[in-house]
TIMARBA-216098 format. One line per 5 residues: number of its first residue (from 1); for each residue x, y, z of C-alpha. Coordinates in steps of 0.05 Angstrom, whole numbers. Last residue first. Layout:
BEGIN
NUM = X/Y/Z ~ ...
END
This chain:
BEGIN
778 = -231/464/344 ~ -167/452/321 ~ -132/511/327 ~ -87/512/394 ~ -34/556/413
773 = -55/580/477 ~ -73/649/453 ~ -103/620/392 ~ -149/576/432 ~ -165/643/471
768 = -181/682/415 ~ -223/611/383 ~ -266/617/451 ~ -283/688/450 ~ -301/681/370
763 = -349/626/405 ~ -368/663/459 ~ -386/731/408 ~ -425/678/364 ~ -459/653/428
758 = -486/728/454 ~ -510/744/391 ~ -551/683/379 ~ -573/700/450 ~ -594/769/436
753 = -634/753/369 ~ -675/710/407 ~ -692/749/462 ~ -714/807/406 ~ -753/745/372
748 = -800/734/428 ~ -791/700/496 ~ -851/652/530 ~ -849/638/598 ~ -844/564/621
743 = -807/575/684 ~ -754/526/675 ~ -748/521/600 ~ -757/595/580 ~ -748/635/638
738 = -679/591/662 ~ -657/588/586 ~ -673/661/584 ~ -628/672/645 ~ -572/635/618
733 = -568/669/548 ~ -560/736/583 ~ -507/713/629 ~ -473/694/568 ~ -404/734/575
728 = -338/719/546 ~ -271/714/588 ~ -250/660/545 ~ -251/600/598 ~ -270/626/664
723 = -333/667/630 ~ -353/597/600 ~ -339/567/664 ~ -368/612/702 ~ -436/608/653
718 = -428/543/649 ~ -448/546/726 ~ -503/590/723 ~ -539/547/669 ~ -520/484/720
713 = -473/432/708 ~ -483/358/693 ~ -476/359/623 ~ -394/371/617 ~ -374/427/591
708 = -330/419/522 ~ -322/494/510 ~ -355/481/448 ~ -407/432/468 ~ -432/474/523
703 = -432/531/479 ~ -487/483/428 ~ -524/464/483 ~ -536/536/509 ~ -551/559/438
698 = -590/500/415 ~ -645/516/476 ~ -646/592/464 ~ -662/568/390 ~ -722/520/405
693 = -743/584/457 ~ -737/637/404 ~ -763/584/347 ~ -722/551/298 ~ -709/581/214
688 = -656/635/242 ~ -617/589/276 ~ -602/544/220 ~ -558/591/179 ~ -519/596/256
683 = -504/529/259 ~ -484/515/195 ~ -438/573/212 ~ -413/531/275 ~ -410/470/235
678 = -365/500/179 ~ -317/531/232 ~ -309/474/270 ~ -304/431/207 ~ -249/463/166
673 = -191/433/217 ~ -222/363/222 ~ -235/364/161 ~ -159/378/134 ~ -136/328/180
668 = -178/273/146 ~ -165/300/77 ~ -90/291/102 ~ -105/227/129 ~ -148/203/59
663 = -79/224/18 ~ -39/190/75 ~ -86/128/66 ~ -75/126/-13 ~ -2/129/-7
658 = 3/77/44 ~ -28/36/-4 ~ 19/51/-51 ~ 78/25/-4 ~ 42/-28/17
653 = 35/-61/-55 ~ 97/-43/-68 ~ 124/-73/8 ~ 76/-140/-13 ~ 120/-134/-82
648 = 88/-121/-149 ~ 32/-156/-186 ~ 68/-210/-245 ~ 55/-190/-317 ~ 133/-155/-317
643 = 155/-214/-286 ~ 122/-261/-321 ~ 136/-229/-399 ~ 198/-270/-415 ~ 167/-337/-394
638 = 111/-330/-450 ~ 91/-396/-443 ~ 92/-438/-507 ~ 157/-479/-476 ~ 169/-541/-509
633 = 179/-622/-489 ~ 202/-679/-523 ~ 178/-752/-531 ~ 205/-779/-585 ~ 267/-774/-633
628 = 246/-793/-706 ~ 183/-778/-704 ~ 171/-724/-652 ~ 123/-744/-602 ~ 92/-678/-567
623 = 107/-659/-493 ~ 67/-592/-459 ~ 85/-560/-406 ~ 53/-547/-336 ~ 104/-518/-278
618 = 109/-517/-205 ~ 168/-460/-192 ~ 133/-434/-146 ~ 130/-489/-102 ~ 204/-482/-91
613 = 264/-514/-123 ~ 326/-504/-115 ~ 402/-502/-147 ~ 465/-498/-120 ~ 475/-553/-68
608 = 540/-580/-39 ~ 522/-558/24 ~ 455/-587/22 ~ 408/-525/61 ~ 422/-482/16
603 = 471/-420/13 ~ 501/-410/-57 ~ 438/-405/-91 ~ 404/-419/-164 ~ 339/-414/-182
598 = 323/-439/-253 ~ 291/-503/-244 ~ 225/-501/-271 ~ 184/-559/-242 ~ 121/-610/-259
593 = 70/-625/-300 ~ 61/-658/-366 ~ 7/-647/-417 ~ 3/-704/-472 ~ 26/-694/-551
588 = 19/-739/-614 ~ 27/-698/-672 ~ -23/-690/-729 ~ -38/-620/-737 ~ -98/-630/-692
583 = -60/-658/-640 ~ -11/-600/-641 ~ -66/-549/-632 ~ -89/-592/-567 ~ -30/-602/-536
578 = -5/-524/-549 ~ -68/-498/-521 ~ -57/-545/-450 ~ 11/-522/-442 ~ -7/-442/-458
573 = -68/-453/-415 ~ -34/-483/-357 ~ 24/-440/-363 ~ -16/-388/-335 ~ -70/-349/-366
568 = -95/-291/-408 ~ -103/-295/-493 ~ -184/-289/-478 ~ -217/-294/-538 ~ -184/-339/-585
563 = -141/-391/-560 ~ -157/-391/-489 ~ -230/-395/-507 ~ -214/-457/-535 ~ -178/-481/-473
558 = -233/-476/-429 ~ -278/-417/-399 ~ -340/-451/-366 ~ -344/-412/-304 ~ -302/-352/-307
553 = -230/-355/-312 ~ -185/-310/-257 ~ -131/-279/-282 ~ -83/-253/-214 ~ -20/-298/-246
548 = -24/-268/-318 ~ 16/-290/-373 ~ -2/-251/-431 ~ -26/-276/-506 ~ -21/-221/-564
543 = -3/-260/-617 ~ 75/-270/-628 ~ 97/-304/-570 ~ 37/-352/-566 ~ 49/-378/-645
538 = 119/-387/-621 ~ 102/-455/-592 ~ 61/-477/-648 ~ 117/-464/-708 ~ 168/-500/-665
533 = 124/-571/-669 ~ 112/-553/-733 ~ 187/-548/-757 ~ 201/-610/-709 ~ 135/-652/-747
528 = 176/-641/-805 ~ 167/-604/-875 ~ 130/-540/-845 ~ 90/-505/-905 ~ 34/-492/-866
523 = 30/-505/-783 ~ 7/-450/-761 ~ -63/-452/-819 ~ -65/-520/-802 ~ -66/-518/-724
518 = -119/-455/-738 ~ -163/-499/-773 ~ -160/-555/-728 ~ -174/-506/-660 ~ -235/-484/-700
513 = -265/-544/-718 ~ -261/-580/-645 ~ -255/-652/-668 ~ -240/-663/-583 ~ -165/-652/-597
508 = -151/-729/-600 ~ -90/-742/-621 ~ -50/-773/-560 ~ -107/-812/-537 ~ -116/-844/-604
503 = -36/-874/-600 ~ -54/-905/-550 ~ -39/-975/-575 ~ 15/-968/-640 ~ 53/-909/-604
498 = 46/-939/-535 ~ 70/-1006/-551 ~ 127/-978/-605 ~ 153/-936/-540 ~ 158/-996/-499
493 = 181/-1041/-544 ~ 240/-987/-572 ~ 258/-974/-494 ~ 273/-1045/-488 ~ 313/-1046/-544
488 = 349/-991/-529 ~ 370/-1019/-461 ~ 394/-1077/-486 ~ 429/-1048/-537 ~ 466/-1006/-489
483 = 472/-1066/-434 ~ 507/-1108/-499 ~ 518/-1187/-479 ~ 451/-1213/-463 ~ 418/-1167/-510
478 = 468/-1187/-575 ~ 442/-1253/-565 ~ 439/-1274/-634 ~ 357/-1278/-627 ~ 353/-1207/-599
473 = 400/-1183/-659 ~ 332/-1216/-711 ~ 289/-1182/-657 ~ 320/-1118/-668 ~ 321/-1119/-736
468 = 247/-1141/-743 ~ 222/-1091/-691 ~ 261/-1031/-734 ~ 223/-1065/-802 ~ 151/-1055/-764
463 = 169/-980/-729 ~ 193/-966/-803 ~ 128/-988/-831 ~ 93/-955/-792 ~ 133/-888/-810
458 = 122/-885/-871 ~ 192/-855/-888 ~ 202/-782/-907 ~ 196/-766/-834 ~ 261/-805/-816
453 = 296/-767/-871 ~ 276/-695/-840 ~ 297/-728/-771 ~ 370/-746/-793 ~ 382/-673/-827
448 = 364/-649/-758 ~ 415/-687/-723 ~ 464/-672/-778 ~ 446/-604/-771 ~ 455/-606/-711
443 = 425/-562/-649 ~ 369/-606/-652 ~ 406/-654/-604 ~ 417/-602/-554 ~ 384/-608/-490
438 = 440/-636/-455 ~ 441/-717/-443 ~ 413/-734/-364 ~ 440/-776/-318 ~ 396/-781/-262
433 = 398/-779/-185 ~ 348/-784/-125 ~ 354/-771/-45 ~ 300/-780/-5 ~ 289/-743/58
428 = 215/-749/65 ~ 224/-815/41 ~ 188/-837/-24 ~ 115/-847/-23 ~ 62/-911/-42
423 = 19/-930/-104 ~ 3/-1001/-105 ~ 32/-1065/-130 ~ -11/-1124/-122 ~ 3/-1180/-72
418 = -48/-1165/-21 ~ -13/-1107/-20 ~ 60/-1083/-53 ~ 92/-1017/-51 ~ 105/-968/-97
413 = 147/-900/-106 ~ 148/-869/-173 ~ 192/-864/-239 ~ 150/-816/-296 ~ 174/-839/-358
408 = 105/-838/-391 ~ 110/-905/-401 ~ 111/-913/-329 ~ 170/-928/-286 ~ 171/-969/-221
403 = 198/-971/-149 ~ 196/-1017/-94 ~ 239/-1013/-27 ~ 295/-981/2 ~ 305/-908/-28
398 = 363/-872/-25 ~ 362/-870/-104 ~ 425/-882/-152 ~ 437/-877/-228 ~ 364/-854/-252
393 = 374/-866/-331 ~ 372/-829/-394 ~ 330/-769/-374 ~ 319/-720/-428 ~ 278/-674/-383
388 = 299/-679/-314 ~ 257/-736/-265 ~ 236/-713/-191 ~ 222/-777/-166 ~ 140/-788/-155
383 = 99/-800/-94 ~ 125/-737/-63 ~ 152/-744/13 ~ 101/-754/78 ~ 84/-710/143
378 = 123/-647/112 ~ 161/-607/164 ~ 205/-560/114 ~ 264/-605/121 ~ 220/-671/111
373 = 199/-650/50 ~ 261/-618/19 ~ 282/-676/-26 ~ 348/-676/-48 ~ 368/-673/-121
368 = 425/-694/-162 ~ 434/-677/-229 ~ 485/-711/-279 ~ 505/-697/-354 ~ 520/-725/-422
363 = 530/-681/-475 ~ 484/-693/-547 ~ 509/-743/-594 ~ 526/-719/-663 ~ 509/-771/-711
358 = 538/-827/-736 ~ 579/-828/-795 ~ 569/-902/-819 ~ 499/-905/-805 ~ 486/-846/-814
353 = 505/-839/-888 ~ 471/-912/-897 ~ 408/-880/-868 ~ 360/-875/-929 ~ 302/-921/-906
348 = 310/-977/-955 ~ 387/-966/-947 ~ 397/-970/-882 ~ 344/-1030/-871 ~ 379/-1073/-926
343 = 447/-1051/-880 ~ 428/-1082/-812 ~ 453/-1081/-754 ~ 485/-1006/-766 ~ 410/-976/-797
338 = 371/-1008/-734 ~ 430/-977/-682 ~ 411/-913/-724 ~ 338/-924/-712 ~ 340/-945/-637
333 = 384/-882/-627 ~ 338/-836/-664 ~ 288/-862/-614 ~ 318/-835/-557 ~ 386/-791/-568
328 = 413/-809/-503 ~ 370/-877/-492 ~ 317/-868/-451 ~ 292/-885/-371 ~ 342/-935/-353
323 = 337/-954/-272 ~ 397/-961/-234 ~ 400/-1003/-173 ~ 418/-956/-105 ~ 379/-1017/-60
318 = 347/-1069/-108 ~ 277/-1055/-108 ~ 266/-1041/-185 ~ 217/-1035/-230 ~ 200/-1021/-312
313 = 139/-1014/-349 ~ 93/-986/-303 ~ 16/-961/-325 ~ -3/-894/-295 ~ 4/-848/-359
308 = -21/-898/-418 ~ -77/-923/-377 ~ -105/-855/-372 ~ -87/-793/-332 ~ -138/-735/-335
303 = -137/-660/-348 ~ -184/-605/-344 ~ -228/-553/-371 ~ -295/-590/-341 ~ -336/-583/-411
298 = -266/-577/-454 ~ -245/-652/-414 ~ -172/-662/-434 ~ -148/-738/-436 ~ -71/-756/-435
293 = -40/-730/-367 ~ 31/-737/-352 ~ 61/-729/-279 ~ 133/-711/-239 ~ 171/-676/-299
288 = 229/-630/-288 ~ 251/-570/-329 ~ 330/-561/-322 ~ 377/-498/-302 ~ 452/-520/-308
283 = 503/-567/-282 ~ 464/-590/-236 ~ 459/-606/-152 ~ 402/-595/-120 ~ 359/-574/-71
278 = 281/-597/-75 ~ 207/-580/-57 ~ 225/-514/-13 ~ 154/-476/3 ~ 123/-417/-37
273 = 46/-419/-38 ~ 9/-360/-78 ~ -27/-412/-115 ~ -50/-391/-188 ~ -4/-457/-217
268 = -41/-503/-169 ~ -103/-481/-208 ~ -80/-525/-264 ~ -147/-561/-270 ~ -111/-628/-255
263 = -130/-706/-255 ~ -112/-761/-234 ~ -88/-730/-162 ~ -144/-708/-142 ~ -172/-768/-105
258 = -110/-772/-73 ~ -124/-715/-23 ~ -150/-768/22 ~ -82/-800/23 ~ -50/-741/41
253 = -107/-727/97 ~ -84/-790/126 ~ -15/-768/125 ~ -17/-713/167 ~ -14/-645/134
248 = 36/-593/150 ~ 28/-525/127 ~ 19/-496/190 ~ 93/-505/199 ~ 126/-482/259
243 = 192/-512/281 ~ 216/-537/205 ~ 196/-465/188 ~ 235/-438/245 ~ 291/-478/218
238 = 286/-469/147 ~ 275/-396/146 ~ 343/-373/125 ~ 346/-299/120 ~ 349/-250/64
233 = 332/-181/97 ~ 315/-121/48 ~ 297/-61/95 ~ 227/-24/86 ~ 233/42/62
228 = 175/78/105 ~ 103/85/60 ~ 60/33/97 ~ 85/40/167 ~ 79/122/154
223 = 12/127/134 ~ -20/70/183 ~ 20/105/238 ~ 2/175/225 ~ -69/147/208
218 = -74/111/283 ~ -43/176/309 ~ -86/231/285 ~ -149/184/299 ~ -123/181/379
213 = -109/249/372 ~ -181/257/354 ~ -212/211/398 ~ -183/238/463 ~ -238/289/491
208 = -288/235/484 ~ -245/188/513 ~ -236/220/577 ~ -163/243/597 ~ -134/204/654
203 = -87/252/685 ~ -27/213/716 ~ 31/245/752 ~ 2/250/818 ~ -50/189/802
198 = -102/178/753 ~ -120/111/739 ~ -109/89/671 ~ -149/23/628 ~ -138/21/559
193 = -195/5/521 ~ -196/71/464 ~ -113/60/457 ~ -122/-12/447 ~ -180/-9/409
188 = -149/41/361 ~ -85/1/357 ~ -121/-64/338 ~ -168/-29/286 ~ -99/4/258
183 = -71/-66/258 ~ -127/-89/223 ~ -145/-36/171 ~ -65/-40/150 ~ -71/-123/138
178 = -142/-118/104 ~ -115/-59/59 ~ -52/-99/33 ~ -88/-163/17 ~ -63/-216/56
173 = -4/-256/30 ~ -29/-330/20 ~ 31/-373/52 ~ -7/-432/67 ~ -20/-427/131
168 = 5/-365/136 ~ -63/-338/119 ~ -105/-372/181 ~ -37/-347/223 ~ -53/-269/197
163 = -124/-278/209 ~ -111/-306/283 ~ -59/-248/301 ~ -112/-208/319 ~ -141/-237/366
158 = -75/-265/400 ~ -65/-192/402 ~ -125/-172/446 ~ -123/-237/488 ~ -51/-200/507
153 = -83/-131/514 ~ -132/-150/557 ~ -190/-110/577 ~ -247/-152/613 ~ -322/-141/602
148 = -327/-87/544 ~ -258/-101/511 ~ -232/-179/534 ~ -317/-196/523 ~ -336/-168/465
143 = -264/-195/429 ~ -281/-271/461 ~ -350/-274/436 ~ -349/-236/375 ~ -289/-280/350
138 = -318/-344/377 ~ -393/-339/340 ~ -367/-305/284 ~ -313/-371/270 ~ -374/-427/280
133 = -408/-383/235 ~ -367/-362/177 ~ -334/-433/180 ~ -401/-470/180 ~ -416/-422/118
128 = -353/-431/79 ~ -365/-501/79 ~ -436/-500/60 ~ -410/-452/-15 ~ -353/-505/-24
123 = -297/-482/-58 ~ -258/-537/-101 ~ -189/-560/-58 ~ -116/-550/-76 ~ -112/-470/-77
118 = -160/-474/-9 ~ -86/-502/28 ~ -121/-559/70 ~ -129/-553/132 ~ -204/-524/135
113 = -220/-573/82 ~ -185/-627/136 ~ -246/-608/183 ~ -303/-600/137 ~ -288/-671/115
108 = -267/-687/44 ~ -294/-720/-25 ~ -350/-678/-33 ~ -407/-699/-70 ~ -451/-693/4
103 = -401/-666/48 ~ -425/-586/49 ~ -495/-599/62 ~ -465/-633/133 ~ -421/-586/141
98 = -470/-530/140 ~ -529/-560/169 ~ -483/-580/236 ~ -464/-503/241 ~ -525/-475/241
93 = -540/-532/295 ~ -482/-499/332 ~ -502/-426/323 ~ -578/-440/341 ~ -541/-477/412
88 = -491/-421/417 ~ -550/-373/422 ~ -594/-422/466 ~ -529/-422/517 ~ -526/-346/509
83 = -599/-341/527 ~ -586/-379/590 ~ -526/-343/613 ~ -565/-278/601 ~ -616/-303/654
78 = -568/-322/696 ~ -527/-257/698 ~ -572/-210/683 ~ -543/-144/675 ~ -464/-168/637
73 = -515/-220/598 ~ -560/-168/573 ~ -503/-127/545 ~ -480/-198/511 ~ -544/-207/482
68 = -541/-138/451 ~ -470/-156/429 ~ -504/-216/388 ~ -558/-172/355 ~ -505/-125/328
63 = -463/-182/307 ~ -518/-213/269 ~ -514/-137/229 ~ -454/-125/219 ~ -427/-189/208
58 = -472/-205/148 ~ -446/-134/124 ~ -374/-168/128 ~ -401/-219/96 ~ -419/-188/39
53 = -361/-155/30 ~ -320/-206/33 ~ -361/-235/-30 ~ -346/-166/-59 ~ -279/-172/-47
48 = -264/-242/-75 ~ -318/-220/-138 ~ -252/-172/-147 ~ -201/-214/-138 ~ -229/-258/-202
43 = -266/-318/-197 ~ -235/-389/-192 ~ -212/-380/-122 ~ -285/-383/-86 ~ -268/-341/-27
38 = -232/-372/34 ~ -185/-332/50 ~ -231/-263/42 ~ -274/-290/89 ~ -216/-288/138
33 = -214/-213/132 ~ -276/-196/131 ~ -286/-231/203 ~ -229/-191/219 ~ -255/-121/192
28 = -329/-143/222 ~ -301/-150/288 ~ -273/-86/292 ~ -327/-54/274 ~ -369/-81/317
23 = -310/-63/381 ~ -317/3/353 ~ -386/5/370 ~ -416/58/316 ~ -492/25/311
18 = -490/10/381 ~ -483/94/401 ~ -516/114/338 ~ -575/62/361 ~ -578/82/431
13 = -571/153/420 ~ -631/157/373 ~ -674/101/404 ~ -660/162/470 ~ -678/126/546
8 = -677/184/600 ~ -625/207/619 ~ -641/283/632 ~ -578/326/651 ~ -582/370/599
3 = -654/400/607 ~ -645/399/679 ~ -592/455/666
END
């Protein structure tokens, strides 16, 4: 059997041998893996897996080369030492070109763009490159080397628990697939690397006789893992999450981030983040606003803050002093107090009724909130309080130091420099609470009644009379002795400021023809700015539009396309849409950000808390100036559609992959059952088209392979073992493999006839005696 035994160097065996390293493979599924993480977040899932794809195939193949080197290096020490060096060395200056391409425009380092969550940052094509190499070079190093060098199964699982930690960072599940493929990988190398020694109640069985249980297994276990009832557990994470929190960023990267935080693209609203922003304490569920943003840029789709949204009006540093934000029924209570003081103004503007009757005052309430950043590990607190809609005044505020309100009525933290006032952050454990009035002024028709007469009036003109009144009261000295007319009269300046000096920035729609003509066509027929106002916001509920967390908008989508092609987005789009179709009918409006607080809990981590907020509940929403009242804000998003837009569960998702791998298992199983049989009468349909002595050859090979005989034996000892095996007999087959190959004689088609004979009754031998035994798969 010299034939068999040869060793000589095969391209064919090398390459199927390299080509199918499972230990490749395996490092292509990770390095796939954590490509996937940091795909370019404004295309859709799918472009994700294609671009992971790609890199996976990119993996392949450097890989390929690199484990070469490292076979070199395990033969020649020195010398593969050296060429490793000059390996890292081409990785490295790779590496340098990457990130150093990368940082020209961009407002980062590599380093804290590998920190920061990728939902907050714009991807970076050199980035993603230094981080594809620097992360190949390590991963194929260190798996190569505890598999083929050194086996250990602790390195092993530190290995692959780095994907799943590079994810957790910012709580991104990984896809379903990616997280079954890995631990499947992981259980297939551990299985295929173990090390045994046989002993007297050890048999180490070789690993070409073990794949296929091995296979049976890993897809038992990737079947049955994936389609098992997982148990519900609600569990407190604060306190391991306080202990480990990859989501921590130090506070100089916080500041670096603060280029971005002028303006906003709304991709925070696609994140798949979910940490604790606030506990509180409320009557009810409230929306919560933490930024305004006036100017909308169609070309870049996004927001920015102007002078109207960052400049303070009001400040404070007294310790716990109150700060007024609105009156409770905001500007209709500068107009009524107007129409009391002064009965010439009722009656030119038509509010003697109201004047005496009054109107009916919404519910005053109180919120309380405690900031979760320093729970949940956060280097530095927000730089805004968390402020509920209708806010009439923030009552109390652990915070020692400066504070100040924009116009916007957004309350921040400040501090002062050089003796100017500049931005600065509240406590990570700050504490913050408001009196609020109940969102139901337009409940009444009084209220309502009020607002239609307001809008009959030109309104300039009423802004110039109200100033008058108020001035004339001013001069009696009614705002030294009256806190509630001092604080309306304060909040009538400020409000007639911005009305009368940016007021351009709240109706400018970008002259976009379309977006005016379908404002006018909504808005028809509406009396008030309120009936318009309402008209817009259910204009999204009844035309087709769906809320879609996974939609993805392609380069140079905006809010126009929005509006009439697309109809898919997040609350960005709805918020953004509704700004821009209520500027165009007229209205002044501005995009706000900030919470949904609808969550409620009996177990928080402030006892007295029953409400939170998470990250998930980060929320855009539009505000339009209602004359009359003010600033108030709607809800165009489709709420009532989210969770039914919204992909299912990880254990869903797992559940119906699982589904899809024991369908491919049970093909799996089913090949492995059909293909003995199929191969051994492909077998024989090829034997008649080779040569006697080609065929005499495949025959002895082929019943080797069968009875799984190892290649070091003799013709005349397979023949035992054959015999030994199933009791079959291919003595004949022998001797014409010893005539034909060793002696060089040639045989004719009679021979060759006989030994195709002589295997098919071995192998029908062989399957008897597999029966016998109680084995079929082979």
């Amino acid at each position: 059997m010299n034939e068999i035994k040869k060793t000589n160097f095969s391209l064919r065996t090398f390459l199927l041998k390299t080509l199918l390293d499972p230990v490749l493979w395996y490092t292509v599924l990770i390095m796939s893996a954590l490509m996937f993480h940091y795909r370019d977040r404004v295309k859709d899932d799918t472009d994700g897996y294609f671009f992971s794809a790609c890199w996976g195939i990119a993996t392949y193949i450097i890989g390929w080369l690199m484990f070469r080197v490292f076979d070199y290096m395990q033969k020649h020490h020195i010398i593969g030492f050296g060429i490793y060096a000059a390996l890292v060395a081409v990785f490295g200056f790779g590496i340098r070109v990457s990130i150093n391409n990368g940082i020209e425009n961009y407002p980062i380092s590599w380093m804290l763009w590998f920190l920061t969550p990728q939902d907050s940052v714009e991807y970076n094509k050199w980035y993603t490159i230094g981080f594809f190499l620097l992360f190949l070079l390590f991963m194929a190093s260190v798996i190569y080397y505890f598999t083929h060098v050194r086996y250990r199964i602790f390195m092993n699982f530190l290995i692959f628990i780095i994907p799943f930690a590079i994810y957790g960072k910012e709580y991104e599940k990984m896809p379903t697939l990616f997280i079954i493929f890995l631990a499947v990988g992981y259980i297939l190398l551990m299985v295929y690397y173990r090390q045994l020694k046989d002993d007297e109640t050890t048999e180490f069985v070789h690993r070409k006789r073990s794949w296929k249980v091995i296979a049976a297994y890993a897809m038992a276990f990737a079947s049955i893992a994936a389609i098992f009832p997982k148990p519900k557990v609600n569990a407190d994470r604060t306190y391991i999450e306080t202990l480990i929190n990859a989501e921590q960023l130090t506070d100089k990267l916080v500041d670096i981030l603060n280029v971005f935080r002028d303006t906003s693209s709304g991709q925070q609203f696609r994140s798949n983040q979910n940490w604790a922003v606030y506990d509180a304490v409320s009557d009810g569920p409230l929306r919560i606003k933490t930024k305004t943003f006036s100017s909308y840029d169609y070309e870049k789709d996004e927001w920015k803050a102007k002078e109207s949204d960052n400049y303070f009006y009001d400040r404070t540093e007294a310790y716990s002093a109150p700060m007024n934000i609105s009156p409770v029924m905001g500007m209709a209570d500068v107009f009524l107090e107007a129409a009391r003081l002064d009965s010439g103004y009722a009656e030119e503007f038509g509010l003697t009724e109201y004047a005496e009757k009054g109107l009916d005052t919404p519910e005053i309430k109180h919120v309380k909130f405690y900031s979760m950043s320093g729970v949940v590990g956060y280097a530095s607190g927000a730089e805004t309080a968390p402020v509920p809609q209708f806010a009439i005044k923030m009552t109390d505020c652990s915070r020692k130091g400066l504070m100040f309100r924009y116009h916007s009525g957004v309350i921040s933290a400040a501090k002062e420099v050089d003796e100017k006032i500049r931005m600065d952050t509240f406590a990570t454990t700050e504490r913050f609470e408001f009196d609020y009035s109940d969102d139901s002024f337009f409940d009444s028709p009084t209220n309502r009644s009020f607002i239609e007469q307001i809008n009959k009036a030109d309104y300039d003109k009423l802004l110039e009379r109200t100033e008058e009144v108020l001035n004339a009261n001013y001069k009696d000295g009614l705002a030294e002795s009256d806190e509630n007319f001092n604080a309306i009269c304060d909040y009538f300046f400020e409000q007639n400021y911005l009305y009368n000096n940016v007021e351009s920035f709240f109706l400018d729609y970008g002259n976009n023809a379309r977006i005016k003509e379908l404002a006018d066509k909504i808005t028809a027929g509406c009396e008030t700015e309120y009936e318009k106002a309402l008209k817009l916001e259910q204009y999204f509920y009844n035309n087709d539009y769906k809320y879609d967390l996974g939609y993805r908008k392609k380069k140079g989508e905006n809010a126009e396309n929005f509006i009439f092609d697309t109809k898919t987005g997040v609350c960005y789009e709805y918020a953004t849409s509704m700004v821009l179709l209520a500027r165009a009918a007229g209205i002044p409006a501005r995009y706000c950000e900030g919470y949904n607080m609808t969550k409620k809990s009996n177990e928080l981590t402030f006892k007295d808390a029953n409400y939170y907020v998470t990250s998930q509940d980060a929320h855009g929403f539009p505000e339009l100036y209602i004359k009359g009242y003010g600033w108030i804000s709607f809800e165009p998003t489709i709420t009532d559609e989210v969770i039914e837009t919204k992909k299912g569960s990880a254990t869903e998702m797992l559940s119906k992959a699982g589904l899809v791998i024991l369908l491919i298992g049970l093909l799996a199983v089913l090949f492995l059952f059909v293909y003995p049989w199929l191969s051994h009468k492909i077998f024989v349909l090829r034997s008649k088209k080779r040569s006697p002595k080609e065929l005499v050859m495949a025959v002895m090979h082929r019943i080797c392979k069968v009875y799984d005989i190892e290649n070091v034996n003799t013709s005349h000892e397979v023949c035992g073992l054959v015999h030994e095996a199933s009791g079959a007999d291919i003595e004949e087959t022998a001797r014409l493999f010893d005539r034909t190959v060793y002696g060089e004689k040639p045989i004719g088609e009679y021979e060759k006839q006989r030994a195709l004979e002589e295997y098919i009754r071995a192998y029908e031998a062989f399957r008897e005696s597999r029966k016998r035994k109680g084995i079929t798969n082979r």
